[in-house]
C-alpha positions, 0 to 999 in steps of 0.5 A: 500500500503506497503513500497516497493511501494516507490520505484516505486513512488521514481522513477518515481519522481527522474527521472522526476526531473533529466529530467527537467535538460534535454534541448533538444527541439532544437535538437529533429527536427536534431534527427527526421530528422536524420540531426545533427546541424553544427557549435554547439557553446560551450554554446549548446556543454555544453548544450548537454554535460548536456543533456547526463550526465541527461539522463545517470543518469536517465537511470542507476536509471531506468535500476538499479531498473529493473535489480536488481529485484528479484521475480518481475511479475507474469510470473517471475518464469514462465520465470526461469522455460523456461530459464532451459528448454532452457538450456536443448535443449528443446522446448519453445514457445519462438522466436530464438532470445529470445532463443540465447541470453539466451543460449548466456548468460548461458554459461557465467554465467552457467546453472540456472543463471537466473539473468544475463539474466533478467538482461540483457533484462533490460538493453536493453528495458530502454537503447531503452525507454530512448534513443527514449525518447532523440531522439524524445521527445521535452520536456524529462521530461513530455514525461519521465512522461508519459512513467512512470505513463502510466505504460509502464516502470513498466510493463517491469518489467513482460511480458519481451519479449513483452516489448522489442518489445514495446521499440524497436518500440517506439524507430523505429518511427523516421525512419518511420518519416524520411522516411528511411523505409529500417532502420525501417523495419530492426528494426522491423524485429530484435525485431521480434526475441524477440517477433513477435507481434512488426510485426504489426506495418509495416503496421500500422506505415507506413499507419500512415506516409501515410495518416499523409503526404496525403491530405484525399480525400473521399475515405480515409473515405470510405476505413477507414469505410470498415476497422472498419465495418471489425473488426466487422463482420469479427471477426471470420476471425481475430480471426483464423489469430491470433490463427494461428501464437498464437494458445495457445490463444485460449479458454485461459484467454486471449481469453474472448472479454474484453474491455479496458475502461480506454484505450479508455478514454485516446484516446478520451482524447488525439484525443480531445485535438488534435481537440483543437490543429488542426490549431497550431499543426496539420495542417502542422506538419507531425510528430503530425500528424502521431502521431495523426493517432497513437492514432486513430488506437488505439481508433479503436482497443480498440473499435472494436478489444475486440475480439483480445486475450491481446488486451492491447498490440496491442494497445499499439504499437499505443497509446505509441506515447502519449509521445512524441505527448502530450507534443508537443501539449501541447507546441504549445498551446498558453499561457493562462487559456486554455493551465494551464487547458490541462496541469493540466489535463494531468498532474493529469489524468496521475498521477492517472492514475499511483495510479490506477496501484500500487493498482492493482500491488498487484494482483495475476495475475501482481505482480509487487508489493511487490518489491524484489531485490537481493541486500537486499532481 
């Protein structure tokens, strides 16, 4: 593992620290609900003021590194080459919405100005990964560790449209939570612009919200196991629904069944220790409960859904609730040898978890390693 890999692991430790500076469990219930607390004393005004100074600084550190790249994943000259023939009235298989900002931005900066438009989208996917952190992360840093080492920051830095739409759905979960549907779904729809993929998570985010308020009855069980027997003997059917709106995937590289062992173990791990948690975190706390259906759908996917080409990204839209939901449980777990074990485990699981991602960073079909920027390279 060369030098520039520092960058990577001295970000992800910077930030971190920074974020431990960040105090701000008593106003994400305000932020969730959508309610702001009146009558703030000065000490919580100072408190709060500390808060944004924190997160701003880790906001700029995350955005500069992402922004200030230059060569960087292994679609980035892929992207240059469409941005030129978007510039050129021609068509890519990009949507409208991708396709305007660009054009937006090239005729500020002229034709072939490729770096404004990275840029850009840089600035755009942290802002809403920090800010959803700050609204609804009740311990800033840890969930900001998990957002890292998961892999979900450093992974913006290549497919960048999906990872906008990633950003903007972690970042729309609050509303599904507050029950502004109407906010939610205006959301989703503009991420839809930019990567039309985020659309699945209408249906699957507000079956979360609804079955995390229900009181499971039989039929639940019973709808939930028709669900799972389709996706896998209706694989066929699902497929032709996919290759109708990604028609390109099929027969592609992405279009081989692969199963995501790795994903799966961290679904079966975080639902585990939901189990351990039922009764404090569970029970009656809506918000873990949504989280927590979150997960199992993405348990559900990655064990049935093999079939669905990059089937890493439709999961992800589900198991990236990981970041606020474990730091919750971890929180409400009683003080004890039980509670040092979970947070050990989540702590060293997460973190090798990241080592794992920089050794594959190198690879031809990743490349987000070595790290280039235009200021020195």
């Amino acid at each position: 593992m060369e030098r520039s890999a520092l960058v990577y692991v001295l970000l992800t430790a910077v930030t971190v620290l920074l974020g431990l500076c960040v105090d701000n469990r008593k106003y994400v219930p305000a932020y969730i609900s959508g309610k702001r607390k009146a009558g703030a004393s000065i000490y919580t005004e100072r408190r709060q003021a500390r808060n944004h100074i924190a997160v701003f600084a880790v906001y700029c550190l995350m955005a500069g590194v992402s922004a200030c790249r230059i060569a960087v994943g292994n679609d980035y000259w892929v992207y240059r080459d469409n941005f030129k023939l978007i510039a050129q009235g021609r068509h890519v298989s990009y949507e409208p919405g991708f396709n305007l900002v660009v054009r937006g931005i090239q005729s500020l900066f002229g034709y072939d100005n490729y770096l404004p438009v990275f840029g850009f989208f840089s600035l755009v996917t942290v802002f809403f990964f920090v800010k959803a952190l700050e609204d609804q992360g009740s311990s800033f840093a840890i969930s900001l560790f998990l957002l890292m080492t998961g892999g979900y920051y450093f992974n913006s830095l290549n497919t960048v449209r999906y990872y906008l739409a990633l950003a903007v759905a972690l970042y729309a979960m609050k509303y599904v939570l507050r029950g502004e549907y109407s906010k939610f779904v205006l959301w989703i729809l503009a991420g839809s612009l930019f990567h039309k993929s985020i659309l699945l998570v209408i249906p699957v985010y507000l079956l979360a919200r609804f079955l995390a308020a229900a009181r499971l009855k039989k039929w639940h069980y019973i709808a939930g196991g028709i669900l799972i027997a389709s996706l896998i003997v209706g694989q066929a059917f699902y497929q032709e629904i996919i290759f109708y709106f990604y028609p390109y995937y099929r027969d592609s590289a992405f279009d081989r069944g692969q199963l995501s062992y790795v994903n799966i173990a961290k679904c079966v791990c975080v639902l585990v220790l939901c189990g351990i948690c039922y009764k404090r975190s569970l029970r009656e706390d809506l918000n873990n409960r949504f989280y927590f259906f979150l997960n199992l759908a993405g348990l559900v996917v990655y064990c049935c859904g093999s079939f669905i080409p990059e089937v890493s990204r439709v999961g992800y839209y589900m198991i990236i609730s990981q970041v606020f939901l474990l730091p919750r449980l971890l929180d409400d777990m009683k003080d004890g040898v039980l509670r040092i074990l979970c947070c050990i485990g989540v702590i060293v699981g997460f973190t090798l978890y990241f080592l794992f991602l920089l050794r594959g960073m190198y690879s031809v079909d990743v490349r987000l390693l070595p790290y280039l920027n235009w200021i020195f390279n």
